[in-house]
C-alpha positions as CSV (number, residue, x, y, z in Angstrom):
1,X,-15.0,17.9,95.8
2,X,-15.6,20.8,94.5
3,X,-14.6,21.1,90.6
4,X,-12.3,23.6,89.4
5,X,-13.5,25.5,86.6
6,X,-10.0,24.5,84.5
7,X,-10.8,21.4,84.6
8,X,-14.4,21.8,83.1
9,X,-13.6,23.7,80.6
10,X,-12.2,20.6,78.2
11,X,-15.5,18.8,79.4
12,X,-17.5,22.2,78.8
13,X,-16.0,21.8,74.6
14,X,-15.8,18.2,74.1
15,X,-19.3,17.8,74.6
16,X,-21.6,16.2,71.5
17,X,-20.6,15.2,67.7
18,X,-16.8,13.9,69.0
19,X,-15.2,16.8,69.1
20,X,-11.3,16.7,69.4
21,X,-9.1,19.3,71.7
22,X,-5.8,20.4,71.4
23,X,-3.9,21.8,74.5
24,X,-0.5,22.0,73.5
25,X,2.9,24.3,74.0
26,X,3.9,24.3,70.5
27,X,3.5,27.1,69.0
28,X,4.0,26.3,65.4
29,X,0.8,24.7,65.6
30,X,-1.5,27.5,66.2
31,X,-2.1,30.4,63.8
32,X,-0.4,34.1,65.2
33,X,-2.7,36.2,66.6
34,X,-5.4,37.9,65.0
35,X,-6.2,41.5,65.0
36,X,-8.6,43.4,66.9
37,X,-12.3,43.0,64.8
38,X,-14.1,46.1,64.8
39,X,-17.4,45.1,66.2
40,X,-20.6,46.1,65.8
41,X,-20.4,48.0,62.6
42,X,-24.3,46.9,62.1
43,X,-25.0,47.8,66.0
44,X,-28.4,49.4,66.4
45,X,-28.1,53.1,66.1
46,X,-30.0,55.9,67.8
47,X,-32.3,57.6,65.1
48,X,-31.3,61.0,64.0
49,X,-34.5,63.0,64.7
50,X,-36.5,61.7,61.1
51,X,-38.4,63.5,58.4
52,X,-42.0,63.4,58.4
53,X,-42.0,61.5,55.5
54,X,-39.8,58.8,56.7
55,X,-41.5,58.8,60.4
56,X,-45.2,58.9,58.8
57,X,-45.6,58.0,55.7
58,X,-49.3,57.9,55.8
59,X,-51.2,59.3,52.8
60,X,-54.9,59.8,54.2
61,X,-52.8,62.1,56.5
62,X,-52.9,66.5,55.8
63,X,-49.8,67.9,56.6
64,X,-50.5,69.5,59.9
65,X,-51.4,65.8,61.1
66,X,-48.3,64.9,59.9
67,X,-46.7,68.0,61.5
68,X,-48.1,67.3,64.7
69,X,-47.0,63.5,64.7
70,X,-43.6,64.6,64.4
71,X,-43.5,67.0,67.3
72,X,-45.5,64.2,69.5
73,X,-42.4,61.9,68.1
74,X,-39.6,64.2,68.9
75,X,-41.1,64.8,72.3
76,X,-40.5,61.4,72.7
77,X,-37.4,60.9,71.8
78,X,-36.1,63.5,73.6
79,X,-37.5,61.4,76.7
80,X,-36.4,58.6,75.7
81,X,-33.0,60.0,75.5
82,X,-33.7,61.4,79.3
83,X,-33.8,57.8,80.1
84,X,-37.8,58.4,81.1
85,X,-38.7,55.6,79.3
86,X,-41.9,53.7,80.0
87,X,-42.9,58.0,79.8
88,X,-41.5,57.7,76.1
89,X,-43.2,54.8,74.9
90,X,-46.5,55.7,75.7
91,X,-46.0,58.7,73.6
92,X,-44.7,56.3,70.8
93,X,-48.4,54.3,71.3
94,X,-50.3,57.2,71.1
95,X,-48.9,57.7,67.8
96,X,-49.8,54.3,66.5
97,X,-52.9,54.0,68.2
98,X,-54.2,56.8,65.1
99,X,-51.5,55.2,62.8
100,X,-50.6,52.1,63.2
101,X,-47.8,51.6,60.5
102,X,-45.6,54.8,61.9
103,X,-42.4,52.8,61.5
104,X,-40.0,54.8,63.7
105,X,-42.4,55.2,66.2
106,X,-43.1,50.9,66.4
107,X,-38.9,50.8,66.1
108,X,-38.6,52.9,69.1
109,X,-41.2,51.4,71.5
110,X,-40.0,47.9,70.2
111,X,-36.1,49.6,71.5
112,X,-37.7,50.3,74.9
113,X,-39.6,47.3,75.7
114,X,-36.2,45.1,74.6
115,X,-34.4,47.8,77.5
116,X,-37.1,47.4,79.9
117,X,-37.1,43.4,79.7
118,X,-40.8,42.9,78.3
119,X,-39.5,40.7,75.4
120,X,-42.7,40.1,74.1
121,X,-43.6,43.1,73.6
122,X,-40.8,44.0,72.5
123,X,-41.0,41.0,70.0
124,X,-44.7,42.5,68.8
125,X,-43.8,45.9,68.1
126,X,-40.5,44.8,66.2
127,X,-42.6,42.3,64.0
128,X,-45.4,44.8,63.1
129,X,-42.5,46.9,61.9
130,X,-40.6,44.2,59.6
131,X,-44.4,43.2,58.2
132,X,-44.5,47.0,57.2
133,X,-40.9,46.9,55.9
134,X,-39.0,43.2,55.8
135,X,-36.0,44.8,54.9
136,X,-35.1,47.2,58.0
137,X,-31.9,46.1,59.5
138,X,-32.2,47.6,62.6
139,X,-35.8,45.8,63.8
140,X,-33.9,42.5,62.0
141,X,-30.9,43.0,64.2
142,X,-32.7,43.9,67.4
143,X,-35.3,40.8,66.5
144,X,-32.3,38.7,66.4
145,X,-31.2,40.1,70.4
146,X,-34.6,39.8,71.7
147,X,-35.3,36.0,70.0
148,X,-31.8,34.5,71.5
149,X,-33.2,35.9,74.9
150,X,-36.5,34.1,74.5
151,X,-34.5,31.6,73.4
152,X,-36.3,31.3,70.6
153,X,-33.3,29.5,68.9
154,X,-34.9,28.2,65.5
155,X,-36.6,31.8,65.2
156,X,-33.2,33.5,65.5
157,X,-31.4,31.3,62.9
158,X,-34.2,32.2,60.1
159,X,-33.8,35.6,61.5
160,X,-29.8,35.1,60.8
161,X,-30.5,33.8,57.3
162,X,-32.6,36.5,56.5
163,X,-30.2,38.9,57.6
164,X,-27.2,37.2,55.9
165,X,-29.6,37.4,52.5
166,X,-30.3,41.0,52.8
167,X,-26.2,41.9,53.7
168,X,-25.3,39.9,50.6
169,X,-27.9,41.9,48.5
170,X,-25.8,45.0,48.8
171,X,-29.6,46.8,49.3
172,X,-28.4,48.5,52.5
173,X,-24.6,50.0,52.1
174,X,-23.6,49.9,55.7
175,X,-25.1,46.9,56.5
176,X,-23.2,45.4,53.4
177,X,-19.7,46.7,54.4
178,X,-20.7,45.2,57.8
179,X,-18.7,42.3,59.6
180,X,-20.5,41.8,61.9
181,X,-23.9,42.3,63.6
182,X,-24.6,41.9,67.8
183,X,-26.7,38.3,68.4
184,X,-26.8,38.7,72.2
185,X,-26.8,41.3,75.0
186,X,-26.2,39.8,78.5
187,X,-26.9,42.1,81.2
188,X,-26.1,42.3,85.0
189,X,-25.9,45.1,87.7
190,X,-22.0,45.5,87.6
191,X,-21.3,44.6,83.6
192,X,-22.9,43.8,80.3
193,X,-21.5,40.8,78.2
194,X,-22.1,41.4,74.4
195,X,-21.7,38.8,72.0
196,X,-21.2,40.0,67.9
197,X,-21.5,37.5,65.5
198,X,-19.2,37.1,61.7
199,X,-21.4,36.9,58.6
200,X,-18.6,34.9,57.4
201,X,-15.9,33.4,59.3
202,X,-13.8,32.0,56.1
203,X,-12.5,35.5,55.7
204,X,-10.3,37.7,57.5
205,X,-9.9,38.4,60.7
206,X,-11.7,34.9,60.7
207,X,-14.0,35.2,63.9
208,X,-16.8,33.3,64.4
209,X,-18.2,34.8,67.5
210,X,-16.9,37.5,69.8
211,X,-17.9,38.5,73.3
212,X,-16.7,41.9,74.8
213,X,-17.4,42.2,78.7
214,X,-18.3,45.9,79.4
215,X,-18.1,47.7,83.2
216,X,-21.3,49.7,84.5
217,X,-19.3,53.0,83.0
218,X,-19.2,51.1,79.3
219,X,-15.4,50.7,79.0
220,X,-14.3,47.4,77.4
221,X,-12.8,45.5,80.4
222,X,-12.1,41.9,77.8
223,X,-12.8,40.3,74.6
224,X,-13.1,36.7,73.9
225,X,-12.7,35.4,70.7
226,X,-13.1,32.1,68.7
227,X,-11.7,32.3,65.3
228,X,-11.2,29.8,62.6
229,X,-7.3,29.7,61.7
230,X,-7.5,28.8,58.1
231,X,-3.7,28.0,58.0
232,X,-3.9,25.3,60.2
233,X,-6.4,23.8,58.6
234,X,-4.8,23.5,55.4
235,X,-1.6,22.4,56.9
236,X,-3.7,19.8,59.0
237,X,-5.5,18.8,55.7
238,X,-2.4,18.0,53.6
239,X,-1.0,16.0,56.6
240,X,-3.6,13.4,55.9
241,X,-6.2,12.8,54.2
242,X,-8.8,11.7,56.8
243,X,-8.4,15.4,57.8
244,X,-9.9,16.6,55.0
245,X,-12.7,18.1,56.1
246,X,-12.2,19.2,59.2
247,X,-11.2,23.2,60.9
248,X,-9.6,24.5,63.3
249,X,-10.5,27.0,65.5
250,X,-9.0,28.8,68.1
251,X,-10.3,30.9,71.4
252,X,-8.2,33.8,72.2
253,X,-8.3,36.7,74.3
254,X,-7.1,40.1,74.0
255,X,-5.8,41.5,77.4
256,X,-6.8,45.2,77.8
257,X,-5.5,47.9,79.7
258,X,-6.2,51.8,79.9
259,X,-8.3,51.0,77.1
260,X,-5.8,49.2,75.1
261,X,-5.0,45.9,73.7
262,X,-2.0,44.9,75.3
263,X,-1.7,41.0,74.9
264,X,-3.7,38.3,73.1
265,X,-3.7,34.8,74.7
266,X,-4.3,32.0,72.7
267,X,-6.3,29.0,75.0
268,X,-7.5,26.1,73.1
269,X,-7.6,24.4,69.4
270,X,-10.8,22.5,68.3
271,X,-11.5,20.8,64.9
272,X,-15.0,20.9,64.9
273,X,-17.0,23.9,64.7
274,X,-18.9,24.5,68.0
275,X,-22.5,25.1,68.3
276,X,-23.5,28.7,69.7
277,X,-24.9,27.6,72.8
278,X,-20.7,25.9,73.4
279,X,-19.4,28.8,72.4
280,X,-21.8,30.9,75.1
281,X,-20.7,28.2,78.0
282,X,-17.2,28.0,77.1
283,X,-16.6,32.0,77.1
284,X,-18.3,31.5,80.4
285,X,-15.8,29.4,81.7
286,X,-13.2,31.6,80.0
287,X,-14.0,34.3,82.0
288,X,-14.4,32.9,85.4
289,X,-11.0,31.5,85.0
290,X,-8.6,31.6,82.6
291,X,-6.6,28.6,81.6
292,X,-3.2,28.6,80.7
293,X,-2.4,29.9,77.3
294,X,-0.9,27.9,74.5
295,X,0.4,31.2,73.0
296,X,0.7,35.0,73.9
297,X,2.0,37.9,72.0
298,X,2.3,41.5,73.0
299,X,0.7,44.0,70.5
300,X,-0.1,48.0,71.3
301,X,-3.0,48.1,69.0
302,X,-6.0,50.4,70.6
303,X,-9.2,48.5,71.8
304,X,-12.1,49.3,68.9
């Protein structure tokens, strides 16, 4: 017999370190509905076109070499933003083949190769950069994407560490004001699935991991959420003591529609916080198949 996807998805969460689930209709034991997280305030941005200083800082160099790397470098971002580009990145290696530490240059060919699937590369180019300068957020964040692809999973939690270290340094403004920063990118020919992670999930709005499903136009078509629901856990705590250490989190989802948040469905309670790799099989099951909430609420708040 065939099995239905509702029924796996308890299996799907229970699995390892005896985990408990909670599938109940009683509302007062599940938190209210979170807000919509803005995500991706760390997402990796498109360059504005960058100063010769910045792009090739390189003091051997006389300033029409340096004048001329920047045109060679603008040419290639501007094919790069034509989409041409395996076209782009070759201009990008010409640069570093006569200077090798031209950081925006090894940032943008390290971009590429993650778009064009050649991880490896991609990997090389974005390491060269972070030897030059271990403190650029972008080739952290992008190192992050392309390691949880290789599945390079202790790689990408030193990765995470590093990146948590450098947020709580307050070095980089935006990046310290962030919530959030994008751990995976899941691509397929109709939709792209991509997954944010919290730098800390103790404070509010609480989420732990978050994964948005996109169309092939890039409209948000659903979010899936797991959140830790801190007043649950107290409640559960002062109950009894042989709770004392434990959380609860909740999955939710927020039910869009013409670009809005219309609903948010509240499916399961756990008391142990999952590993990532849970989290990535249970959202899977999530969005094959819904199960029955254990709470809904109606809310008009806008997508972010």
């Amino acid at each position: 017999m065939k099995a239905n996807p509702l029924m796996l998805l308890p299996m799907v969460l229970a699995l390892g370190n005896g985990w408990a689930l909670a599938q109940t209709n009683d509302a007062s034991t599940n938190a209210a509905p979170p807000p919509a997280p803005k995500p991706h305030i760390v997402e990796v941005p498109q360059p504005e076109q960058p100063s010769a200083k910045e792009t090739q800082a390189v003091d051997n160099l006389d300033p029409a070499k340096i004048a001329e790397f920047q045109k060679r470098f603008e040419n290639g971002y501007a094919l790069e933003q034509q989409g041409k580009l395996a076209e782009a990145r070759a201009i990008y290696d010409g640069i570093l083949a006569e200077d090798p530490q031209a950081k925006r240059s090894l940032l943008e060919a390290g971009r590429i190769s993650f778009k064009l699937g050649e991880l490896a590369r991609a990997d090389d180019y974005l390491e060269r950069l972070r030897e030059i300068v271990p403190d650029f957020s972008e080739a952290i964040e992008l190192l992050i994407q392309i390691n949880q692809a290789l599945k390079h999973d202790v790689k990408v939690e030193l990765l995470i560490r590093d990146f948590t270290e450098l947020r709580a340094s307050g070095k980089i403004p935006d990046l310290a004001a962030s919530l959030c920063f994008v751990r995976e990118r899941i691509h397929s020919d109709q939709q792209e699935i991509v997954i944010s992670q919290f730098f800390d999930y103790t404070v509010d709005p609480n989420t732990v991991w978050m994964a948005e499903v996109f169309d092939a136009s890039g409209a948000l078509k659903r979010r899936i959420l797991l959140n830790f629901d801190p007043d649950t856990t107290r409640g559960l705590r002062a109950r009894d003591e042989k709770y004392a250490h434990t959380q609860v989190f909740t999955w939710f989802e927020h039910i869009l529609k013409d670009g809005q948040v219309k609903e948010i469905d509240a499916y399961l309670q756990i008391f142990a916080l999952p590993d990532y790799q849970k989290f990535r099989s249970a959202t899977y099951v999530i969005l094959a198949n819904p199960p029955k909430p254990i709470y809904t609420a109606p809310v008009g708040a806008p997508a972010q």
